[in-house]
C-alpha positions as CSV (number, residue, x, y, z in Angstrom):
1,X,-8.4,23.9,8.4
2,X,-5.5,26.3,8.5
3,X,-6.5,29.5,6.4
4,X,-4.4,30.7,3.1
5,X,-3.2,33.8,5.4
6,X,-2.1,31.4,8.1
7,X,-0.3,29.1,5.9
8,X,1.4,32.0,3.9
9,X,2.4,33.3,7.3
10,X,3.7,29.9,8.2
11,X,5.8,29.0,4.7
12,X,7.5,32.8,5.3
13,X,8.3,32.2,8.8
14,X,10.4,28.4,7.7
15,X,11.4,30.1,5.1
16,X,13.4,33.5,6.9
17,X,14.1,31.2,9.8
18,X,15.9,28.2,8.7
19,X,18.8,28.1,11.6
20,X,16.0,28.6,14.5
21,X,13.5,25.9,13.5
22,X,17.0,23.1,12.9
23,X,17.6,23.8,16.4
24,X,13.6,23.7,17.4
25,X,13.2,20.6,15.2
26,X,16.2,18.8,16.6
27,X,15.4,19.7,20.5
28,X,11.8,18.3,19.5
29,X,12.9,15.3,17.8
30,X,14.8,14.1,20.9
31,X,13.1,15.2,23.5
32,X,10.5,12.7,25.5
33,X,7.7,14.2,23.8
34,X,9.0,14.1,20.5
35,X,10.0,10.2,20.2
36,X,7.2,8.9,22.2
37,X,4.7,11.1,19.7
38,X,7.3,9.5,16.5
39,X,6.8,5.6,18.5
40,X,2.9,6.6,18.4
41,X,3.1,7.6,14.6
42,X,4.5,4.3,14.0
43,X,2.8,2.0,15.6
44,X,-0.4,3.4,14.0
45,X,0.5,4.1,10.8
46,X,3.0,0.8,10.4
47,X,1.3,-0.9,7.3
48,X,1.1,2.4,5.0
49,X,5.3,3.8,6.1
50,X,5.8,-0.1,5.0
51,X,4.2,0.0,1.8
52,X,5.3,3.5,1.3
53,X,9.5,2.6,1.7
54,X,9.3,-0.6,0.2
55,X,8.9,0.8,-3.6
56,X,11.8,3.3,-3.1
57,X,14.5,0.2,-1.6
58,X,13.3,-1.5,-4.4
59,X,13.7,1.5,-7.1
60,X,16.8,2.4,-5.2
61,X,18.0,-1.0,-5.5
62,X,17.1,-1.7,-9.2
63,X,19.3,1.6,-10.5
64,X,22.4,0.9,-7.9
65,X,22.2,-2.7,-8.6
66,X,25.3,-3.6,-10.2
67,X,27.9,-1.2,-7.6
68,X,26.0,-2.8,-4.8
69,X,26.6,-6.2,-5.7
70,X,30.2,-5.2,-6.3
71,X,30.6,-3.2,-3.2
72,X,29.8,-6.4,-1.4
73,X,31.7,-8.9,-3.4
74,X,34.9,-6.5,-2.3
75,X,33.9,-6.2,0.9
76,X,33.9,-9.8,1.4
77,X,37.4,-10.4,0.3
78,X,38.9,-8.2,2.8
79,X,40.3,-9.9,6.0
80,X,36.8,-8.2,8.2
81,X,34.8,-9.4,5.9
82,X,36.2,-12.7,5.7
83,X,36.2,-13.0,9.3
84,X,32.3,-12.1,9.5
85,X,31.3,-14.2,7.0
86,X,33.3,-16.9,8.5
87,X,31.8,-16.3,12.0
88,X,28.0,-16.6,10.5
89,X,28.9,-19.4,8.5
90,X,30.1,-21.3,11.7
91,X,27.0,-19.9,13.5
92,X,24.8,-21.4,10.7
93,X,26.5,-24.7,10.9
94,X,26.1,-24.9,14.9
95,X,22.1,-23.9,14.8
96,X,21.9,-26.8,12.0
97,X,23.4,-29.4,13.8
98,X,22.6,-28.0,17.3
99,X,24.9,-27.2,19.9
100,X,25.1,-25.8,23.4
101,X,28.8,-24.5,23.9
102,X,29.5,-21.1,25.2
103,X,32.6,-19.7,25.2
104,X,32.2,-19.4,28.9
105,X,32.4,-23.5,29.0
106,X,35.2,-23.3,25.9
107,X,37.8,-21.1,28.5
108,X,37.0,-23.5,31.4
109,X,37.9,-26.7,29.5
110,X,40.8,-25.2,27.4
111,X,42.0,-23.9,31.1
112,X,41.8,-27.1,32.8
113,X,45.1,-28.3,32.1
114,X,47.8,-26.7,29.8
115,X,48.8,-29.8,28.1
116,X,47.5,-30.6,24.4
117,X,45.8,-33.6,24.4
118,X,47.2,-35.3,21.3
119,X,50.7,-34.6,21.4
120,X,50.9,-34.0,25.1
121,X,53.7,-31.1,25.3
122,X,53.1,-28.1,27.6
123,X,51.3,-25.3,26.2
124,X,50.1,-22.0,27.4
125,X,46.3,-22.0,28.0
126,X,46.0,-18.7,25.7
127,X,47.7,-20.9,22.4
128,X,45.2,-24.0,22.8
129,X,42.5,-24.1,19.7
130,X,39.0,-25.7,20.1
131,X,39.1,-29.3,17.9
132,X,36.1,-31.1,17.5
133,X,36.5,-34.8,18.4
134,X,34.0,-35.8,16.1
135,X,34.0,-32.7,13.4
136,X,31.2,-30.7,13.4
137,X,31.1,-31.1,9.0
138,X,31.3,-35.5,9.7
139,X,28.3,-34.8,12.0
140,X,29.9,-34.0,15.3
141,X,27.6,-32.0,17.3
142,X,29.0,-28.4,18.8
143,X,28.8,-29.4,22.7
144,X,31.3,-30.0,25.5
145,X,32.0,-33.3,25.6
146,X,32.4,-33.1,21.8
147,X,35.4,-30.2,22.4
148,X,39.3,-31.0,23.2
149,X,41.9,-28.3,23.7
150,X,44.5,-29.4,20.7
151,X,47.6,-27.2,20.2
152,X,47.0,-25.7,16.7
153,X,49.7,-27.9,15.3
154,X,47.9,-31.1,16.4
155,X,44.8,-29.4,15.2
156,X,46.2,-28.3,11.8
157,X,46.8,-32.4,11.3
158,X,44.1,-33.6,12.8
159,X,41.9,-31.9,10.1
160,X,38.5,-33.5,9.5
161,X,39.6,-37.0,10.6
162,X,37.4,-38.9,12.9
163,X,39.8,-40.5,15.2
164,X,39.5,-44.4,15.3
165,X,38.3,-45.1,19.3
């Protein structure tokens, strides 16, 4: 046990010396020493730093509610946040009905020839778009030999229709 003297020695020393100990703290921090003895902390003491932040998200959620529900709702009708939200939502509809296509695969098939498929006019490689023989939402799977490289007008009318083969 640290004596009164030693602690009262200790409180006055933080206190006089603020500037020195930011800089000793922050050296400490991240050094080696510092995050492997933070990683140790951790993994010991997981269960009770869980239990200890969940109450405060939850408190801190409960009286900010409202502004963070609305902070998000604007945040999703901006063009990034459209975009993200459009990118998960395709992701989500992939892992559901399965799929294997990389985009790896996507430029070597839209590269193969620079002709659009439906319409069959010349067009750069770049200005193909991905179409979905079967579509992916009439239960067309995400996978190669479900992919064609339409120009985006063709694509545009194409749509959802499942062609007639």
């Amino acid at each position: 046990m640290i004596s009164e003297r030693k602690r009262a020695y200790n409180c006055e020393y933080r206190r006089t010396h603020k500037e020195q100990r930011k800089v000793h703290d922050y050296k400490y921090i991240h050094s080696e020493k510092g995050q492997r003895r933070r990683r140790e902390h951790r993994i010991e003491h997981n269960e009770e730093i869980k239990m200890q932040s969940r109450p405060r998200k939850k408190k801190f959620y409960k009286l900010h509610r409202d502004e963070m529900i609305a902070k998000a709702k604007a945040y999703q009708k901006t063009p990034e946040g459209r975009a993200i939200a459009a990118v998960c939502h395709n992701r989500y509809r992939s892992r559901i009905k399965g799929g294997d296509l990389t985009k790896a695969r996507w430029m070597e098939i839209r590269d193969r020839s620079p002709i659009c498929n439906a319409c069959g006019r010349f067009v750069e490689c770049e200005n193909l778009s991905m179409d979905h023989i079967i579509p992916v939402s009439k239960g067309g799977l995400h996978t190669a030999s479900n992919i064609q490289a339409l120009c985006l007008i063709c694509n545009i009318k194409k749509g959802a229709i499942v062609p007639v083969i």
